[in-house]
C-alpha positions as CSV (number, residue, x, y, z in Angstrom):
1,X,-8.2,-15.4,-8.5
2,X,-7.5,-12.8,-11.2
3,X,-5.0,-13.2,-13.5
4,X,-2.8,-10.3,-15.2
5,X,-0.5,-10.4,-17.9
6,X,2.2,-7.5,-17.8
7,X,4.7,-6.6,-20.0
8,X,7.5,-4.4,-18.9
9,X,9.3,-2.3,-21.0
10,X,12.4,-1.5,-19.9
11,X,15.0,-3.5,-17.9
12,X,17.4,-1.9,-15.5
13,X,17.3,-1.5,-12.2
14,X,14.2,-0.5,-11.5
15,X,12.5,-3.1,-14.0
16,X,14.3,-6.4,-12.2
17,X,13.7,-5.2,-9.1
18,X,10.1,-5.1,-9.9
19,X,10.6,-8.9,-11.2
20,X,12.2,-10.1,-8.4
21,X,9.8,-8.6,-5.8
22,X,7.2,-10.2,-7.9
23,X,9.1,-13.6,-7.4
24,X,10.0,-13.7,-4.1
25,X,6.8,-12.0,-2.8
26,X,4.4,-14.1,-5.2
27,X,2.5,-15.7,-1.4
28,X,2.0,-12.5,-0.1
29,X,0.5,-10.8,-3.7
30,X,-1.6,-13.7,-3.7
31,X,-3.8,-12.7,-0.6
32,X,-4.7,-9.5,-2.4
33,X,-6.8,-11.6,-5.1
34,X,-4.4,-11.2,-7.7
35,X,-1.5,-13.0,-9.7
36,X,0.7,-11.3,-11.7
37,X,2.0,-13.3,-14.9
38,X,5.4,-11.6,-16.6
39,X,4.5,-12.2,-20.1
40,X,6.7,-10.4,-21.8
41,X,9.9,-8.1,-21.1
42,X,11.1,-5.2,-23.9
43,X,14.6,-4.8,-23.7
44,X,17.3,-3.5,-25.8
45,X,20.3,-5.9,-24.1
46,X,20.1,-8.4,-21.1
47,X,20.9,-7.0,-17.8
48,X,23.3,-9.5,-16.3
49,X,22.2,-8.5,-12.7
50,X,18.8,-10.7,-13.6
51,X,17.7,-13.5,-15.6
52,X,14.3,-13.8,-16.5
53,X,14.7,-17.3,-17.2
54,X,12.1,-18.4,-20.2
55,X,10.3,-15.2,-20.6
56,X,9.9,-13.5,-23.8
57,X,12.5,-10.8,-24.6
58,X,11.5,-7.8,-27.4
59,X,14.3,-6.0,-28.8
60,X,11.7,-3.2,-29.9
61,X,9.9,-2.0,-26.5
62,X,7.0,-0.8,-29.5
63,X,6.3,-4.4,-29.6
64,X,5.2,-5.1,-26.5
65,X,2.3,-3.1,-26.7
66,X,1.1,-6.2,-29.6
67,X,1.2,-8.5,-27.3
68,X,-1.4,-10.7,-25.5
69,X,-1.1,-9.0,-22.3
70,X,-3.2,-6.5,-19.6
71,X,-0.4,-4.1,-18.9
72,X,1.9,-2.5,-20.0
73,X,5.0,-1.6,-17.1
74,X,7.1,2.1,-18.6
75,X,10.3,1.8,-17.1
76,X,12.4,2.8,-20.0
77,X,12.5,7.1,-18.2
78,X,12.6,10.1,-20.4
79,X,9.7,12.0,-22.0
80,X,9.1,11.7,-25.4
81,X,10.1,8.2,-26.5
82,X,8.0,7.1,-23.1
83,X,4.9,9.4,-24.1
84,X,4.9,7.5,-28.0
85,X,5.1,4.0,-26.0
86,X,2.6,4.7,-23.4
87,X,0.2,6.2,-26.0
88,X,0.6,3.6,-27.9
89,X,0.0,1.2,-25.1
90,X,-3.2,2.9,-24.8
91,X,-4.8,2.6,-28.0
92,X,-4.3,-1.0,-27.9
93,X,-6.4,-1.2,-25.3
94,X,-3.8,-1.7,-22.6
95,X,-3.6,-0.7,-18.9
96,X,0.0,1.6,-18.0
97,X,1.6,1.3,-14.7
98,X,4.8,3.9,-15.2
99,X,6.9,5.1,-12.2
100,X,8.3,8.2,-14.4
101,X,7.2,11.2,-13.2
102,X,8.7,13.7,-16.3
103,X,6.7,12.1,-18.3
104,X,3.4,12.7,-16.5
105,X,4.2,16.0,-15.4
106,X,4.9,17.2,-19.0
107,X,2.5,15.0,-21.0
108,X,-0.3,13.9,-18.2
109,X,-3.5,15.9,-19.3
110,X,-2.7,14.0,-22.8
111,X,-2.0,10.7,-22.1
112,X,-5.6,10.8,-19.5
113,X,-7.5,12.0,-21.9
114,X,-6.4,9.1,-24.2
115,X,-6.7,6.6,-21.6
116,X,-10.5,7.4,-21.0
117,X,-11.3,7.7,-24.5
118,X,-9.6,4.2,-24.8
119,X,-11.7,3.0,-21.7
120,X,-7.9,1.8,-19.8
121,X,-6.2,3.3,-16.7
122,X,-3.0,4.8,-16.8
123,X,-1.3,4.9,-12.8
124,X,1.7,6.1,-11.5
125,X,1.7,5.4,-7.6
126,X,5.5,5.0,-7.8
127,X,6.0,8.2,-9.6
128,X,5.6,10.2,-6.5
129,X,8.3,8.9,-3.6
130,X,8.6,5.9,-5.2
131,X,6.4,3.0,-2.5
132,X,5.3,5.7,0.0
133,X,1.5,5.5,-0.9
134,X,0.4,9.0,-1.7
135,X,-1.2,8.8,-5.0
136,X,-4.1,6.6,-4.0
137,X,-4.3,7.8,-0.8
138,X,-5.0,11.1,-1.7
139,X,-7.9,9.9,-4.7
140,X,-9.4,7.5,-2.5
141,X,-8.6,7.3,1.3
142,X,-8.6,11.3,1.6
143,X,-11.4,11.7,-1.3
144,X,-14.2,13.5,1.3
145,X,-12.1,15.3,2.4
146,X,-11.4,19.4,1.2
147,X,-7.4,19.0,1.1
148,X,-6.4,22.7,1.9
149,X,-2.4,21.7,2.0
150,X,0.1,19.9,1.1
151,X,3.7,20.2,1.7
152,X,7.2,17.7,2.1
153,X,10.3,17.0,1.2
154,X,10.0,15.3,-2.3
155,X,13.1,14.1,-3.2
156,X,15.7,11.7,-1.0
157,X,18.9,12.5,-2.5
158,X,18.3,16.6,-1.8
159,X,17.1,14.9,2.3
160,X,20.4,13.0,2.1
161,X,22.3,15.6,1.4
162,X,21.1,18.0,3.7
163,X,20.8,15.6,6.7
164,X,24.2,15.3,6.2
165,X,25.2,19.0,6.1
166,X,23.5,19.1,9.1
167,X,26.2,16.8,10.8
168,X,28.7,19.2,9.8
169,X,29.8,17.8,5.8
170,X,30.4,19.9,2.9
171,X,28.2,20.4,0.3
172,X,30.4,18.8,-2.3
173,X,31.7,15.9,-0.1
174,X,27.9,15.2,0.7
175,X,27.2,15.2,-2.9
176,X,29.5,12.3,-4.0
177,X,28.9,10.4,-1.1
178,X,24.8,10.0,-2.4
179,X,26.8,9.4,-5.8
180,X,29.0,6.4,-4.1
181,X,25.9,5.4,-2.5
182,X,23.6,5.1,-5.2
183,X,20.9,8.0,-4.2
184,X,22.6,10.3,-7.0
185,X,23.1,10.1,-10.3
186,X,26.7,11.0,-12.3
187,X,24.7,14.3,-13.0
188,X,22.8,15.1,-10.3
189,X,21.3,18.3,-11.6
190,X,17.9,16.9,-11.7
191,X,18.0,16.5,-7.9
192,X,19.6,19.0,-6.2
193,X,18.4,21.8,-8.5
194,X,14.6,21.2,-7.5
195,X,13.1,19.2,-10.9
196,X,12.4,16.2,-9.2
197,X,10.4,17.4,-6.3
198,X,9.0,20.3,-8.7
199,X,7.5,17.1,-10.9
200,X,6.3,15.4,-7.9
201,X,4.9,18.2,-6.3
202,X,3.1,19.2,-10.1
203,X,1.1,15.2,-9.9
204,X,-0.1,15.9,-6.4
205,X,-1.5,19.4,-6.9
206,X,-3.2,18.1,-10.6
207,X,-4.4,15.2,-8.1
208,X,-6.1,17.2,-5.3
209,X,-6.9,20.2,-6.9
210,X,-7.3,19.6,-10.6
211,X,-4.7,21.6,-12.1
212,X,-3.4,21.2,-15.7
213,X,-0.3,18.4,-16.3
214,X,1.7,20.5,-17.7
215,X,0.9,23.1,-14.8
216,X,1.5,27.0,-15.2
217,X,5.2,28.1,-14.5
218,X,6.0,27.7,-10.6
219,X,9.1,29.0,-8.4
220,X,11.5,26.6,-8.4
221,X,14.9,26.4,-6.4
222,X,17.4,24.0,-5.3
223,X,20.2,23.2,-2.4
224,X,23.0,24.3,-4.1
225,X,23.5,27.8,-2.4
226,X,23.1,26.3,1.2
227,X,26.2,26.2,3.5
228,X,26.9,24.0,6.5
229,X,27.2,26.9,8.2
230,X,23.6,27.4,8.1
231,X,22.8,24.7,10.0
232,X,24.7,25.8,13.2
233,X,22.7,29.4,12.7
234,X,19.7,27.6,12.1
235,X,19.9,25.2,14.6
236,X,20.8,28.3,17.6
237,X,17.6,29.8,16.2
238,X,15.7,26.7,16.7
239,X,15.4,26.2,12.9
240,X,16.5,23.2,10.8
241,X,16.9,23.2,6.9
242,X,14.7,21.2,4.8
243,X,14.1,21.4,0.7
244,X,10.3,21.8,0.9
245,X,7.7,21.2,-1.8
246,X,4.4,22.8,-1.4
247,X,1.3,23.3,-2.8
248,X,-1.9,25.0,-1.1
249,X,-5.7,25.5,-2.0
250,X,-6.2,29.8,-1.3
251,X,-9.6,31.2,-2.0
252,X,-8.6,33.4,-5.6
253,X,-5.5,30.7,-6.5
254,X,-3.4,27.8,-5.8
255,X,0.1,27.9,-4.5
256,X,3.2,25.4,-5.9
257,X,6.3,26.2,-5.2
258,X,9.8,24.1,-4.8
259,X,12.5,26.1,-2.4
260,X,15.3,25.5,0.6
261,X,13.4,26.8,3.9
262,X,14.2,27.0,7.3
263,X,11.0,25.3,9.7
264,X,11.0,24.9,13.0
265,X,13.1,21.8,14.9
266,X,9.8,20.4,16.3
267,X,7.9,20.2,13.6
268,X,7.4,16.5,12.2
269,X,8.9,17.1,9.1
270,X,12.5,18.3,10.2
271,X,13.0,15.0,12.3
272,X,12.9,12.9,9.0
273,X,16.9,12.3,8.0
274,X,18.4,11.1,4.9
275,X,16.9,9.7,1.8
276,X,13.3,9.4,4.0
277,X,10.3,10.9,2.3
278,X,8.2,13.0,4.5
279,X,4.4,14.4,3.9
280,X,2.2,16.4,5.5
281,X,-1.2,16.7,4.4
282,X,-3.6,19.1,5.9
283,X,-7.1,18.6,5.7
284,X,-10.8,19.9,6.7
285,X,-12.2,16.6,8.3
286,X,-9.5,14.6,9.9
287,X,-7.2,17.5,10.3
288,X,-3.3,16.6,9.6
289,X,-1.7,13.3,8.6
290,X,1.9,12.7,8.2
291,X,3.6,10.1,5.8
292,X,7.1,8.9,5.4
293,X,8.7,5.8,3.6
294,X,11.8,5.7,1.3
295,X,11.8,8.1,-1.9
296,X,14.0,5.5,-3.6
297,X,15.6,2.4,-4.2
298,X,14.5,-1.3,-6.3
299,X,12.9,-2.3,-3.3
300,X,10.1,1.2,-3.0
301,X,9.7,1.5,-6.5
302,X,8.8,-2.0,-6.8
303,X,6.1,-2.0,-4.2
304,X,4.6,1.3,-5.4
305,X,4.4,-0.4,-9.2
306,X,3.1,-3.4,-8.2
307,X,0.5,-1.7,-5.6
308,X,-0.7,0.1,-9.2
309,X,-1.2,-3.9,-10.9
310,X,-3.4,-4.2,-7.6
311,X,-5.6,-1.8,-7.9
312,X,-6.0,-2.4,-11.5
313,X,-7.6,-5.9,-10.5
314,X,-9.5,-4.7,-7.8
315,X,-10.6,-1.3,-8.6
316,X,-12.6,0.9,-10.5
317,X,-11.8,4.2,-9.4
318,X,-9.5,6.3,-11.9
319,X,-6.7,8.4,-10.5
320,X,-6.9,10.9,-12.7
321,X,-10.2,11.7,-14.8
322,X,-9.1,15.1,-16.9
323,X,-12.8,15.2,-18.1
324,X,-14.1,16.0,-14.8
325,X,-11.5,18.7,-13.9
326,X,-12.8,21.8,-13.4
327,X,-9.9,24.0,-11.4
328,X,-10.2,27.2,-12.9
329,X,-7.8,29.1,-10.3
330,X,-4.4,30.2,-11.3
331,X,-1.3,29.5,-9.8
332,X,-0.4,32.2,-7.6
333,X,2.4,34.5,-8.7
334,X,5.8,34.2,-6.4
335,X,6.1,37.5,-6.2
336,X,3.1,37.9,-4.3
337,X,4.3,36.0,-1.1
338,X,5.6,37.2,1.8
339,X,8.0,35.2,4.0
340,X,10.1,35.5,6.9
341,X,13.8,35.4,5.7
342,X,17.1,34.3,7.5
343,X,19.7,36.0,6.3
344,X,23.3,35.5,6.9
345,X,25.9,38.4,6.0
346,X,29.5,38.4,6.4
347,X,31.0,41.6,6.9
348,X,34.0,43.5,7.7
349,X,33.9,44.1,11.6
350,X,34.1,47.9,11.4
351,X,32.2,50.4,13.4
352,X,28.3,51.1,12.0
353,X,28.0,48.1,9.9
354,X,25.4,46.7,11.9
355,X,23.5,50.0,11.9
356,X,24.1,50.7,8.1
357,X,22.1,47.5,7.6
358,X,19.3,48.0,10.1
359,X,19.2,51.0,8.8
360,X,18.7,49.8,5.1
361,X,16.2,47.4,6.0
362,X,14.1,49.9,8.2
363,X,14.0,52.3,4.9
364,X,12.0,49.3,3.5
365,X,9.9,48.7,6.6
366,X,10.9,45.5,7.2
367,X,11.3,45.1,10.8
368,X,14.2,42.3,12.8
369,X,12.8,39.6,14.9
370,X,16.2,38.9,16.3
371,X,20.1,39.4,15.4
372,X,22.9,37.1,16.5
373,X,26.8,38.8,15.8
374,X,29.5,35.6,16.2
375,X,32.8,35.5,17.0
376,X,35.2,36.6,14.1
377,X,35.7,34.1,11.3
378,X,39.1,35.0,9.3
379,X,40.7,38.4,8.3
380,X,38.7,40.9,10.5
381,X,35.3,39.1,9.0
382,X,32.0,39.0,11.2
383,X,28.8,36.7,10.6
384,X,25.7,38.8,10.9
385,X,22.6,36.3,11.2
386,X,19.2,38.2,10.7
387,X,15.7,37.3,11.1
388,X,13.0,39.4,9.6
389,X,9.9,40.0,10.2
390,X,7.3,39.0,7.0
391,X,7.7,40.5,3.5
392,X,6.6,40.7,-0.2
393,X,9.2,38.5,-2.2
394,X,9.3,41.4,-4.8
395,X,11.8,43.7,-2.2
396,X,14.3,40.7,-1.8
397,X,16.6,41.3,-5.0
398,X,16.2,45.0,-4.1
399,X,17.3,44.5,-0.7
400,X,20.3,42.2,-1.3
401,X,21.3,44.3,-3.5
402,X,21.7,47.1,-1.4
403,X,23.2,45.0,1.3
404,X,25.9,43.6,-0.7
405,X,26.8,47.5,-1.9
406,X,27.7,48.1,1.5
407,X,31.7,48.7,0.8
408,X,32.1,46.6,4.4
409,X,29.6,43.4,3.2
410,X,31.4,40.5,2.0
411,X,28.7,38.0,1.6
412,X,25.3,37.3,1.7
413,X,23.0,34.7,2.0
414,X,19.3,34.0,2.2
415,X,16.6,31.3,2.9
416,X,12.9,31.6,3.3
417,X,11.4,30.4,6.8
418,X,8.4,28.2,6.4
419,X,5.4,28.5,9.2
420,X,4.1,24.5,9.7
């Protein structure tokens, strides 16, 4: 049986819950071929959640690195304190298992490049919805095959959120229930504005089509502007709301982009609720897989790190090899797209509004797939919900514009409709 020798750096939640899945599951690792020995733990203060009984403790996580050990385990978060320790990792000659994302989105071509000069691996399965196995799949499992798409929803706490919208909650009450819960952080920007999944999504398109880490600029958006209200409109239109993270092979470039989008309710994606990770992967031989696991938690995290210490043992295959990139194509430009769009407008129920707004859209040649008028909401207002037909992203800020000129327009809303 092989023996490894990890140290981890870092020791809060996600670092003990590593040790004690290592503990408890210690049988079960066991019948892979490998055991994992905890050699060494770099920590600033004890956590008093979990005692790591009689192994070594570093004040200085730059320490650990010194040590007689295989690996070295990142789990201290941020970007540029976790970039110095992993590189330094690195060139002493140590393997890094790291389940922080920002740091490989930002610094990634970097830190491979070091790795293969230093003749060590560097993975990050649980990067990437934390235990749901993406990462290797997509190097190994997948490798023959041509992978022409790739789109999900990224990030549990924005699934959460919106699942529970869906059941009729507010935005805000929504939000600090995934805050009580433990899904959200005290600042939640990094979620529900769209960085998370934009990171996520970033790995997976550098991992199937050999884009740069940092990637060129790509759209991204959050949840923020969504109402519950959508969800009823959506739902009479056979839509659901999901935050979507895609990224495409075209012929002339690649596509990533981060955004709220309405896809249809029968669709495999828009059946997976609350903080569940969903994929879907389309590809040229076995034609379209789906995945789904939890995007976060001790437990998910933990089995994506350790599933990295695995395949360090047992494997020779890197995940990322930036000398034997050779994607050339550019991202594509958002402005370029063209979408569907729902829009919903709130209006004063007065006689022509409907046709001054037909009328401003027809000026642009944007045609209506359908239009639903409800009942009135409060002092003499009207919900208008809109479908378009397909068009270029660079006439929306024109067109809302014009809309919310209209002296009888109240409020406006919009949100892209996604074909899957």
């Amino acid at each position: 049986m092989k023996v490894l020798r990890v140290g981890i750096c870092g020791w809060g939640n996600v670092a003990t819950g590593m040790f004690k899945a290592i503990v408890d599951n210690k049988f079960f690792i066991e019948q892979s071929g490998v055991s994992i020995d905890i050699a060494c733990i770099g920590a600033r203060r004890d956590n008093p959640k979990c005692n790591p009984g009689e192994i070594k403790i570093y004040r200085d996580i730059f320490d650990i690195p010194n040590q007689d050990i295989d690996v070295v385990v990142e789990l201290i978060g941020g970007v540029e304190t976790a970039r110095e320790l992993i590189l330094k990792s690195i060139k002493a000659g140590k393997h890094v298992v790291t389940a922080n994302k920002a740091v490989i989105f930002h610094h990634g071509d970097e830190i491979f490049n070091a790795a293969n000069d230093h003749g060590v691996k560097v993975l990050f399965e649980a990067a990437v919805c934390a235990g749901t196995p993406i990462v290797k799949m997509l190097k190994e499992e997948l490798a023959p095959n041509r992978i022409k798409k790739i789109s999900g929803m990224l990030n549990g706490t924005s699934n959460f959120i919106l699942s529970n919208m869906e059941e009729g909650n507010e935005f805000d009450d929504t939000l600090k229930l995934a805050q009580d819960e433990g899904y959200a952080e005290p600042d939640p920007a990094f979620d529900i504005d769209g960085l998370d999944a934009a990171h996520k999504i970033g790995l997976l398109a550098s991992i199937a089509y050999g884009t740069t880490l940092p990637p060129e600029e790509f759209y991204i958006e959050g949840i923020t502007k969504i109402d519950k209200k959508d969800f009823l409109y959506a739902d009479m239109l056979g839509y659901t709301i999901k935050h979507l993270a895609v990224s495409k092979l075209n012929k002339a470039n690649i596509e990533i982009r981060v955004h709220p989008v309405l896809i249809s309710k029968t669709s495999y994606l828009a059946n997976l609720k609350g903080v569940r990770n969903g994929i879907e992967i389309d590809t040229d031989l076995i034609g379209t897989i789906h995945i789904a696991g939890s995007g976060a938690g001790q437990e998910s995290t933990a089995s994506g790190l350790i599933s990295d210490v695995i395949h360090l043992a047992n494997s020779n295959i890197e995940i990322i090899d930036t000398k034997k990139k050779n994607n050339s194509l550019p991202i594509k430009d958002f402005s370029s797209f063209s979408f569907q769009y729902y829009f919903y407008i709130e209006v004063q129920d007065t006689p022509g509004v409907m046709a001054s707004i037909t009328s401003l859209l027809a000026h642009q040649n944007i045609g209506i797939e359908s239009i639903v008028q409800k009942d009135n909401l409060e002092e003499n207002l009207v919900p208008i919900i809109l479908v378009t037909n397909s068009f270029k992203e660079t006439k929306v800020k024109d067109i809302k514009e014009s809309i919310l000129n209209l002296e009888s327009v109240n409020k406006l809303r919009t949100i892209r409709i996604e074909e899957i």
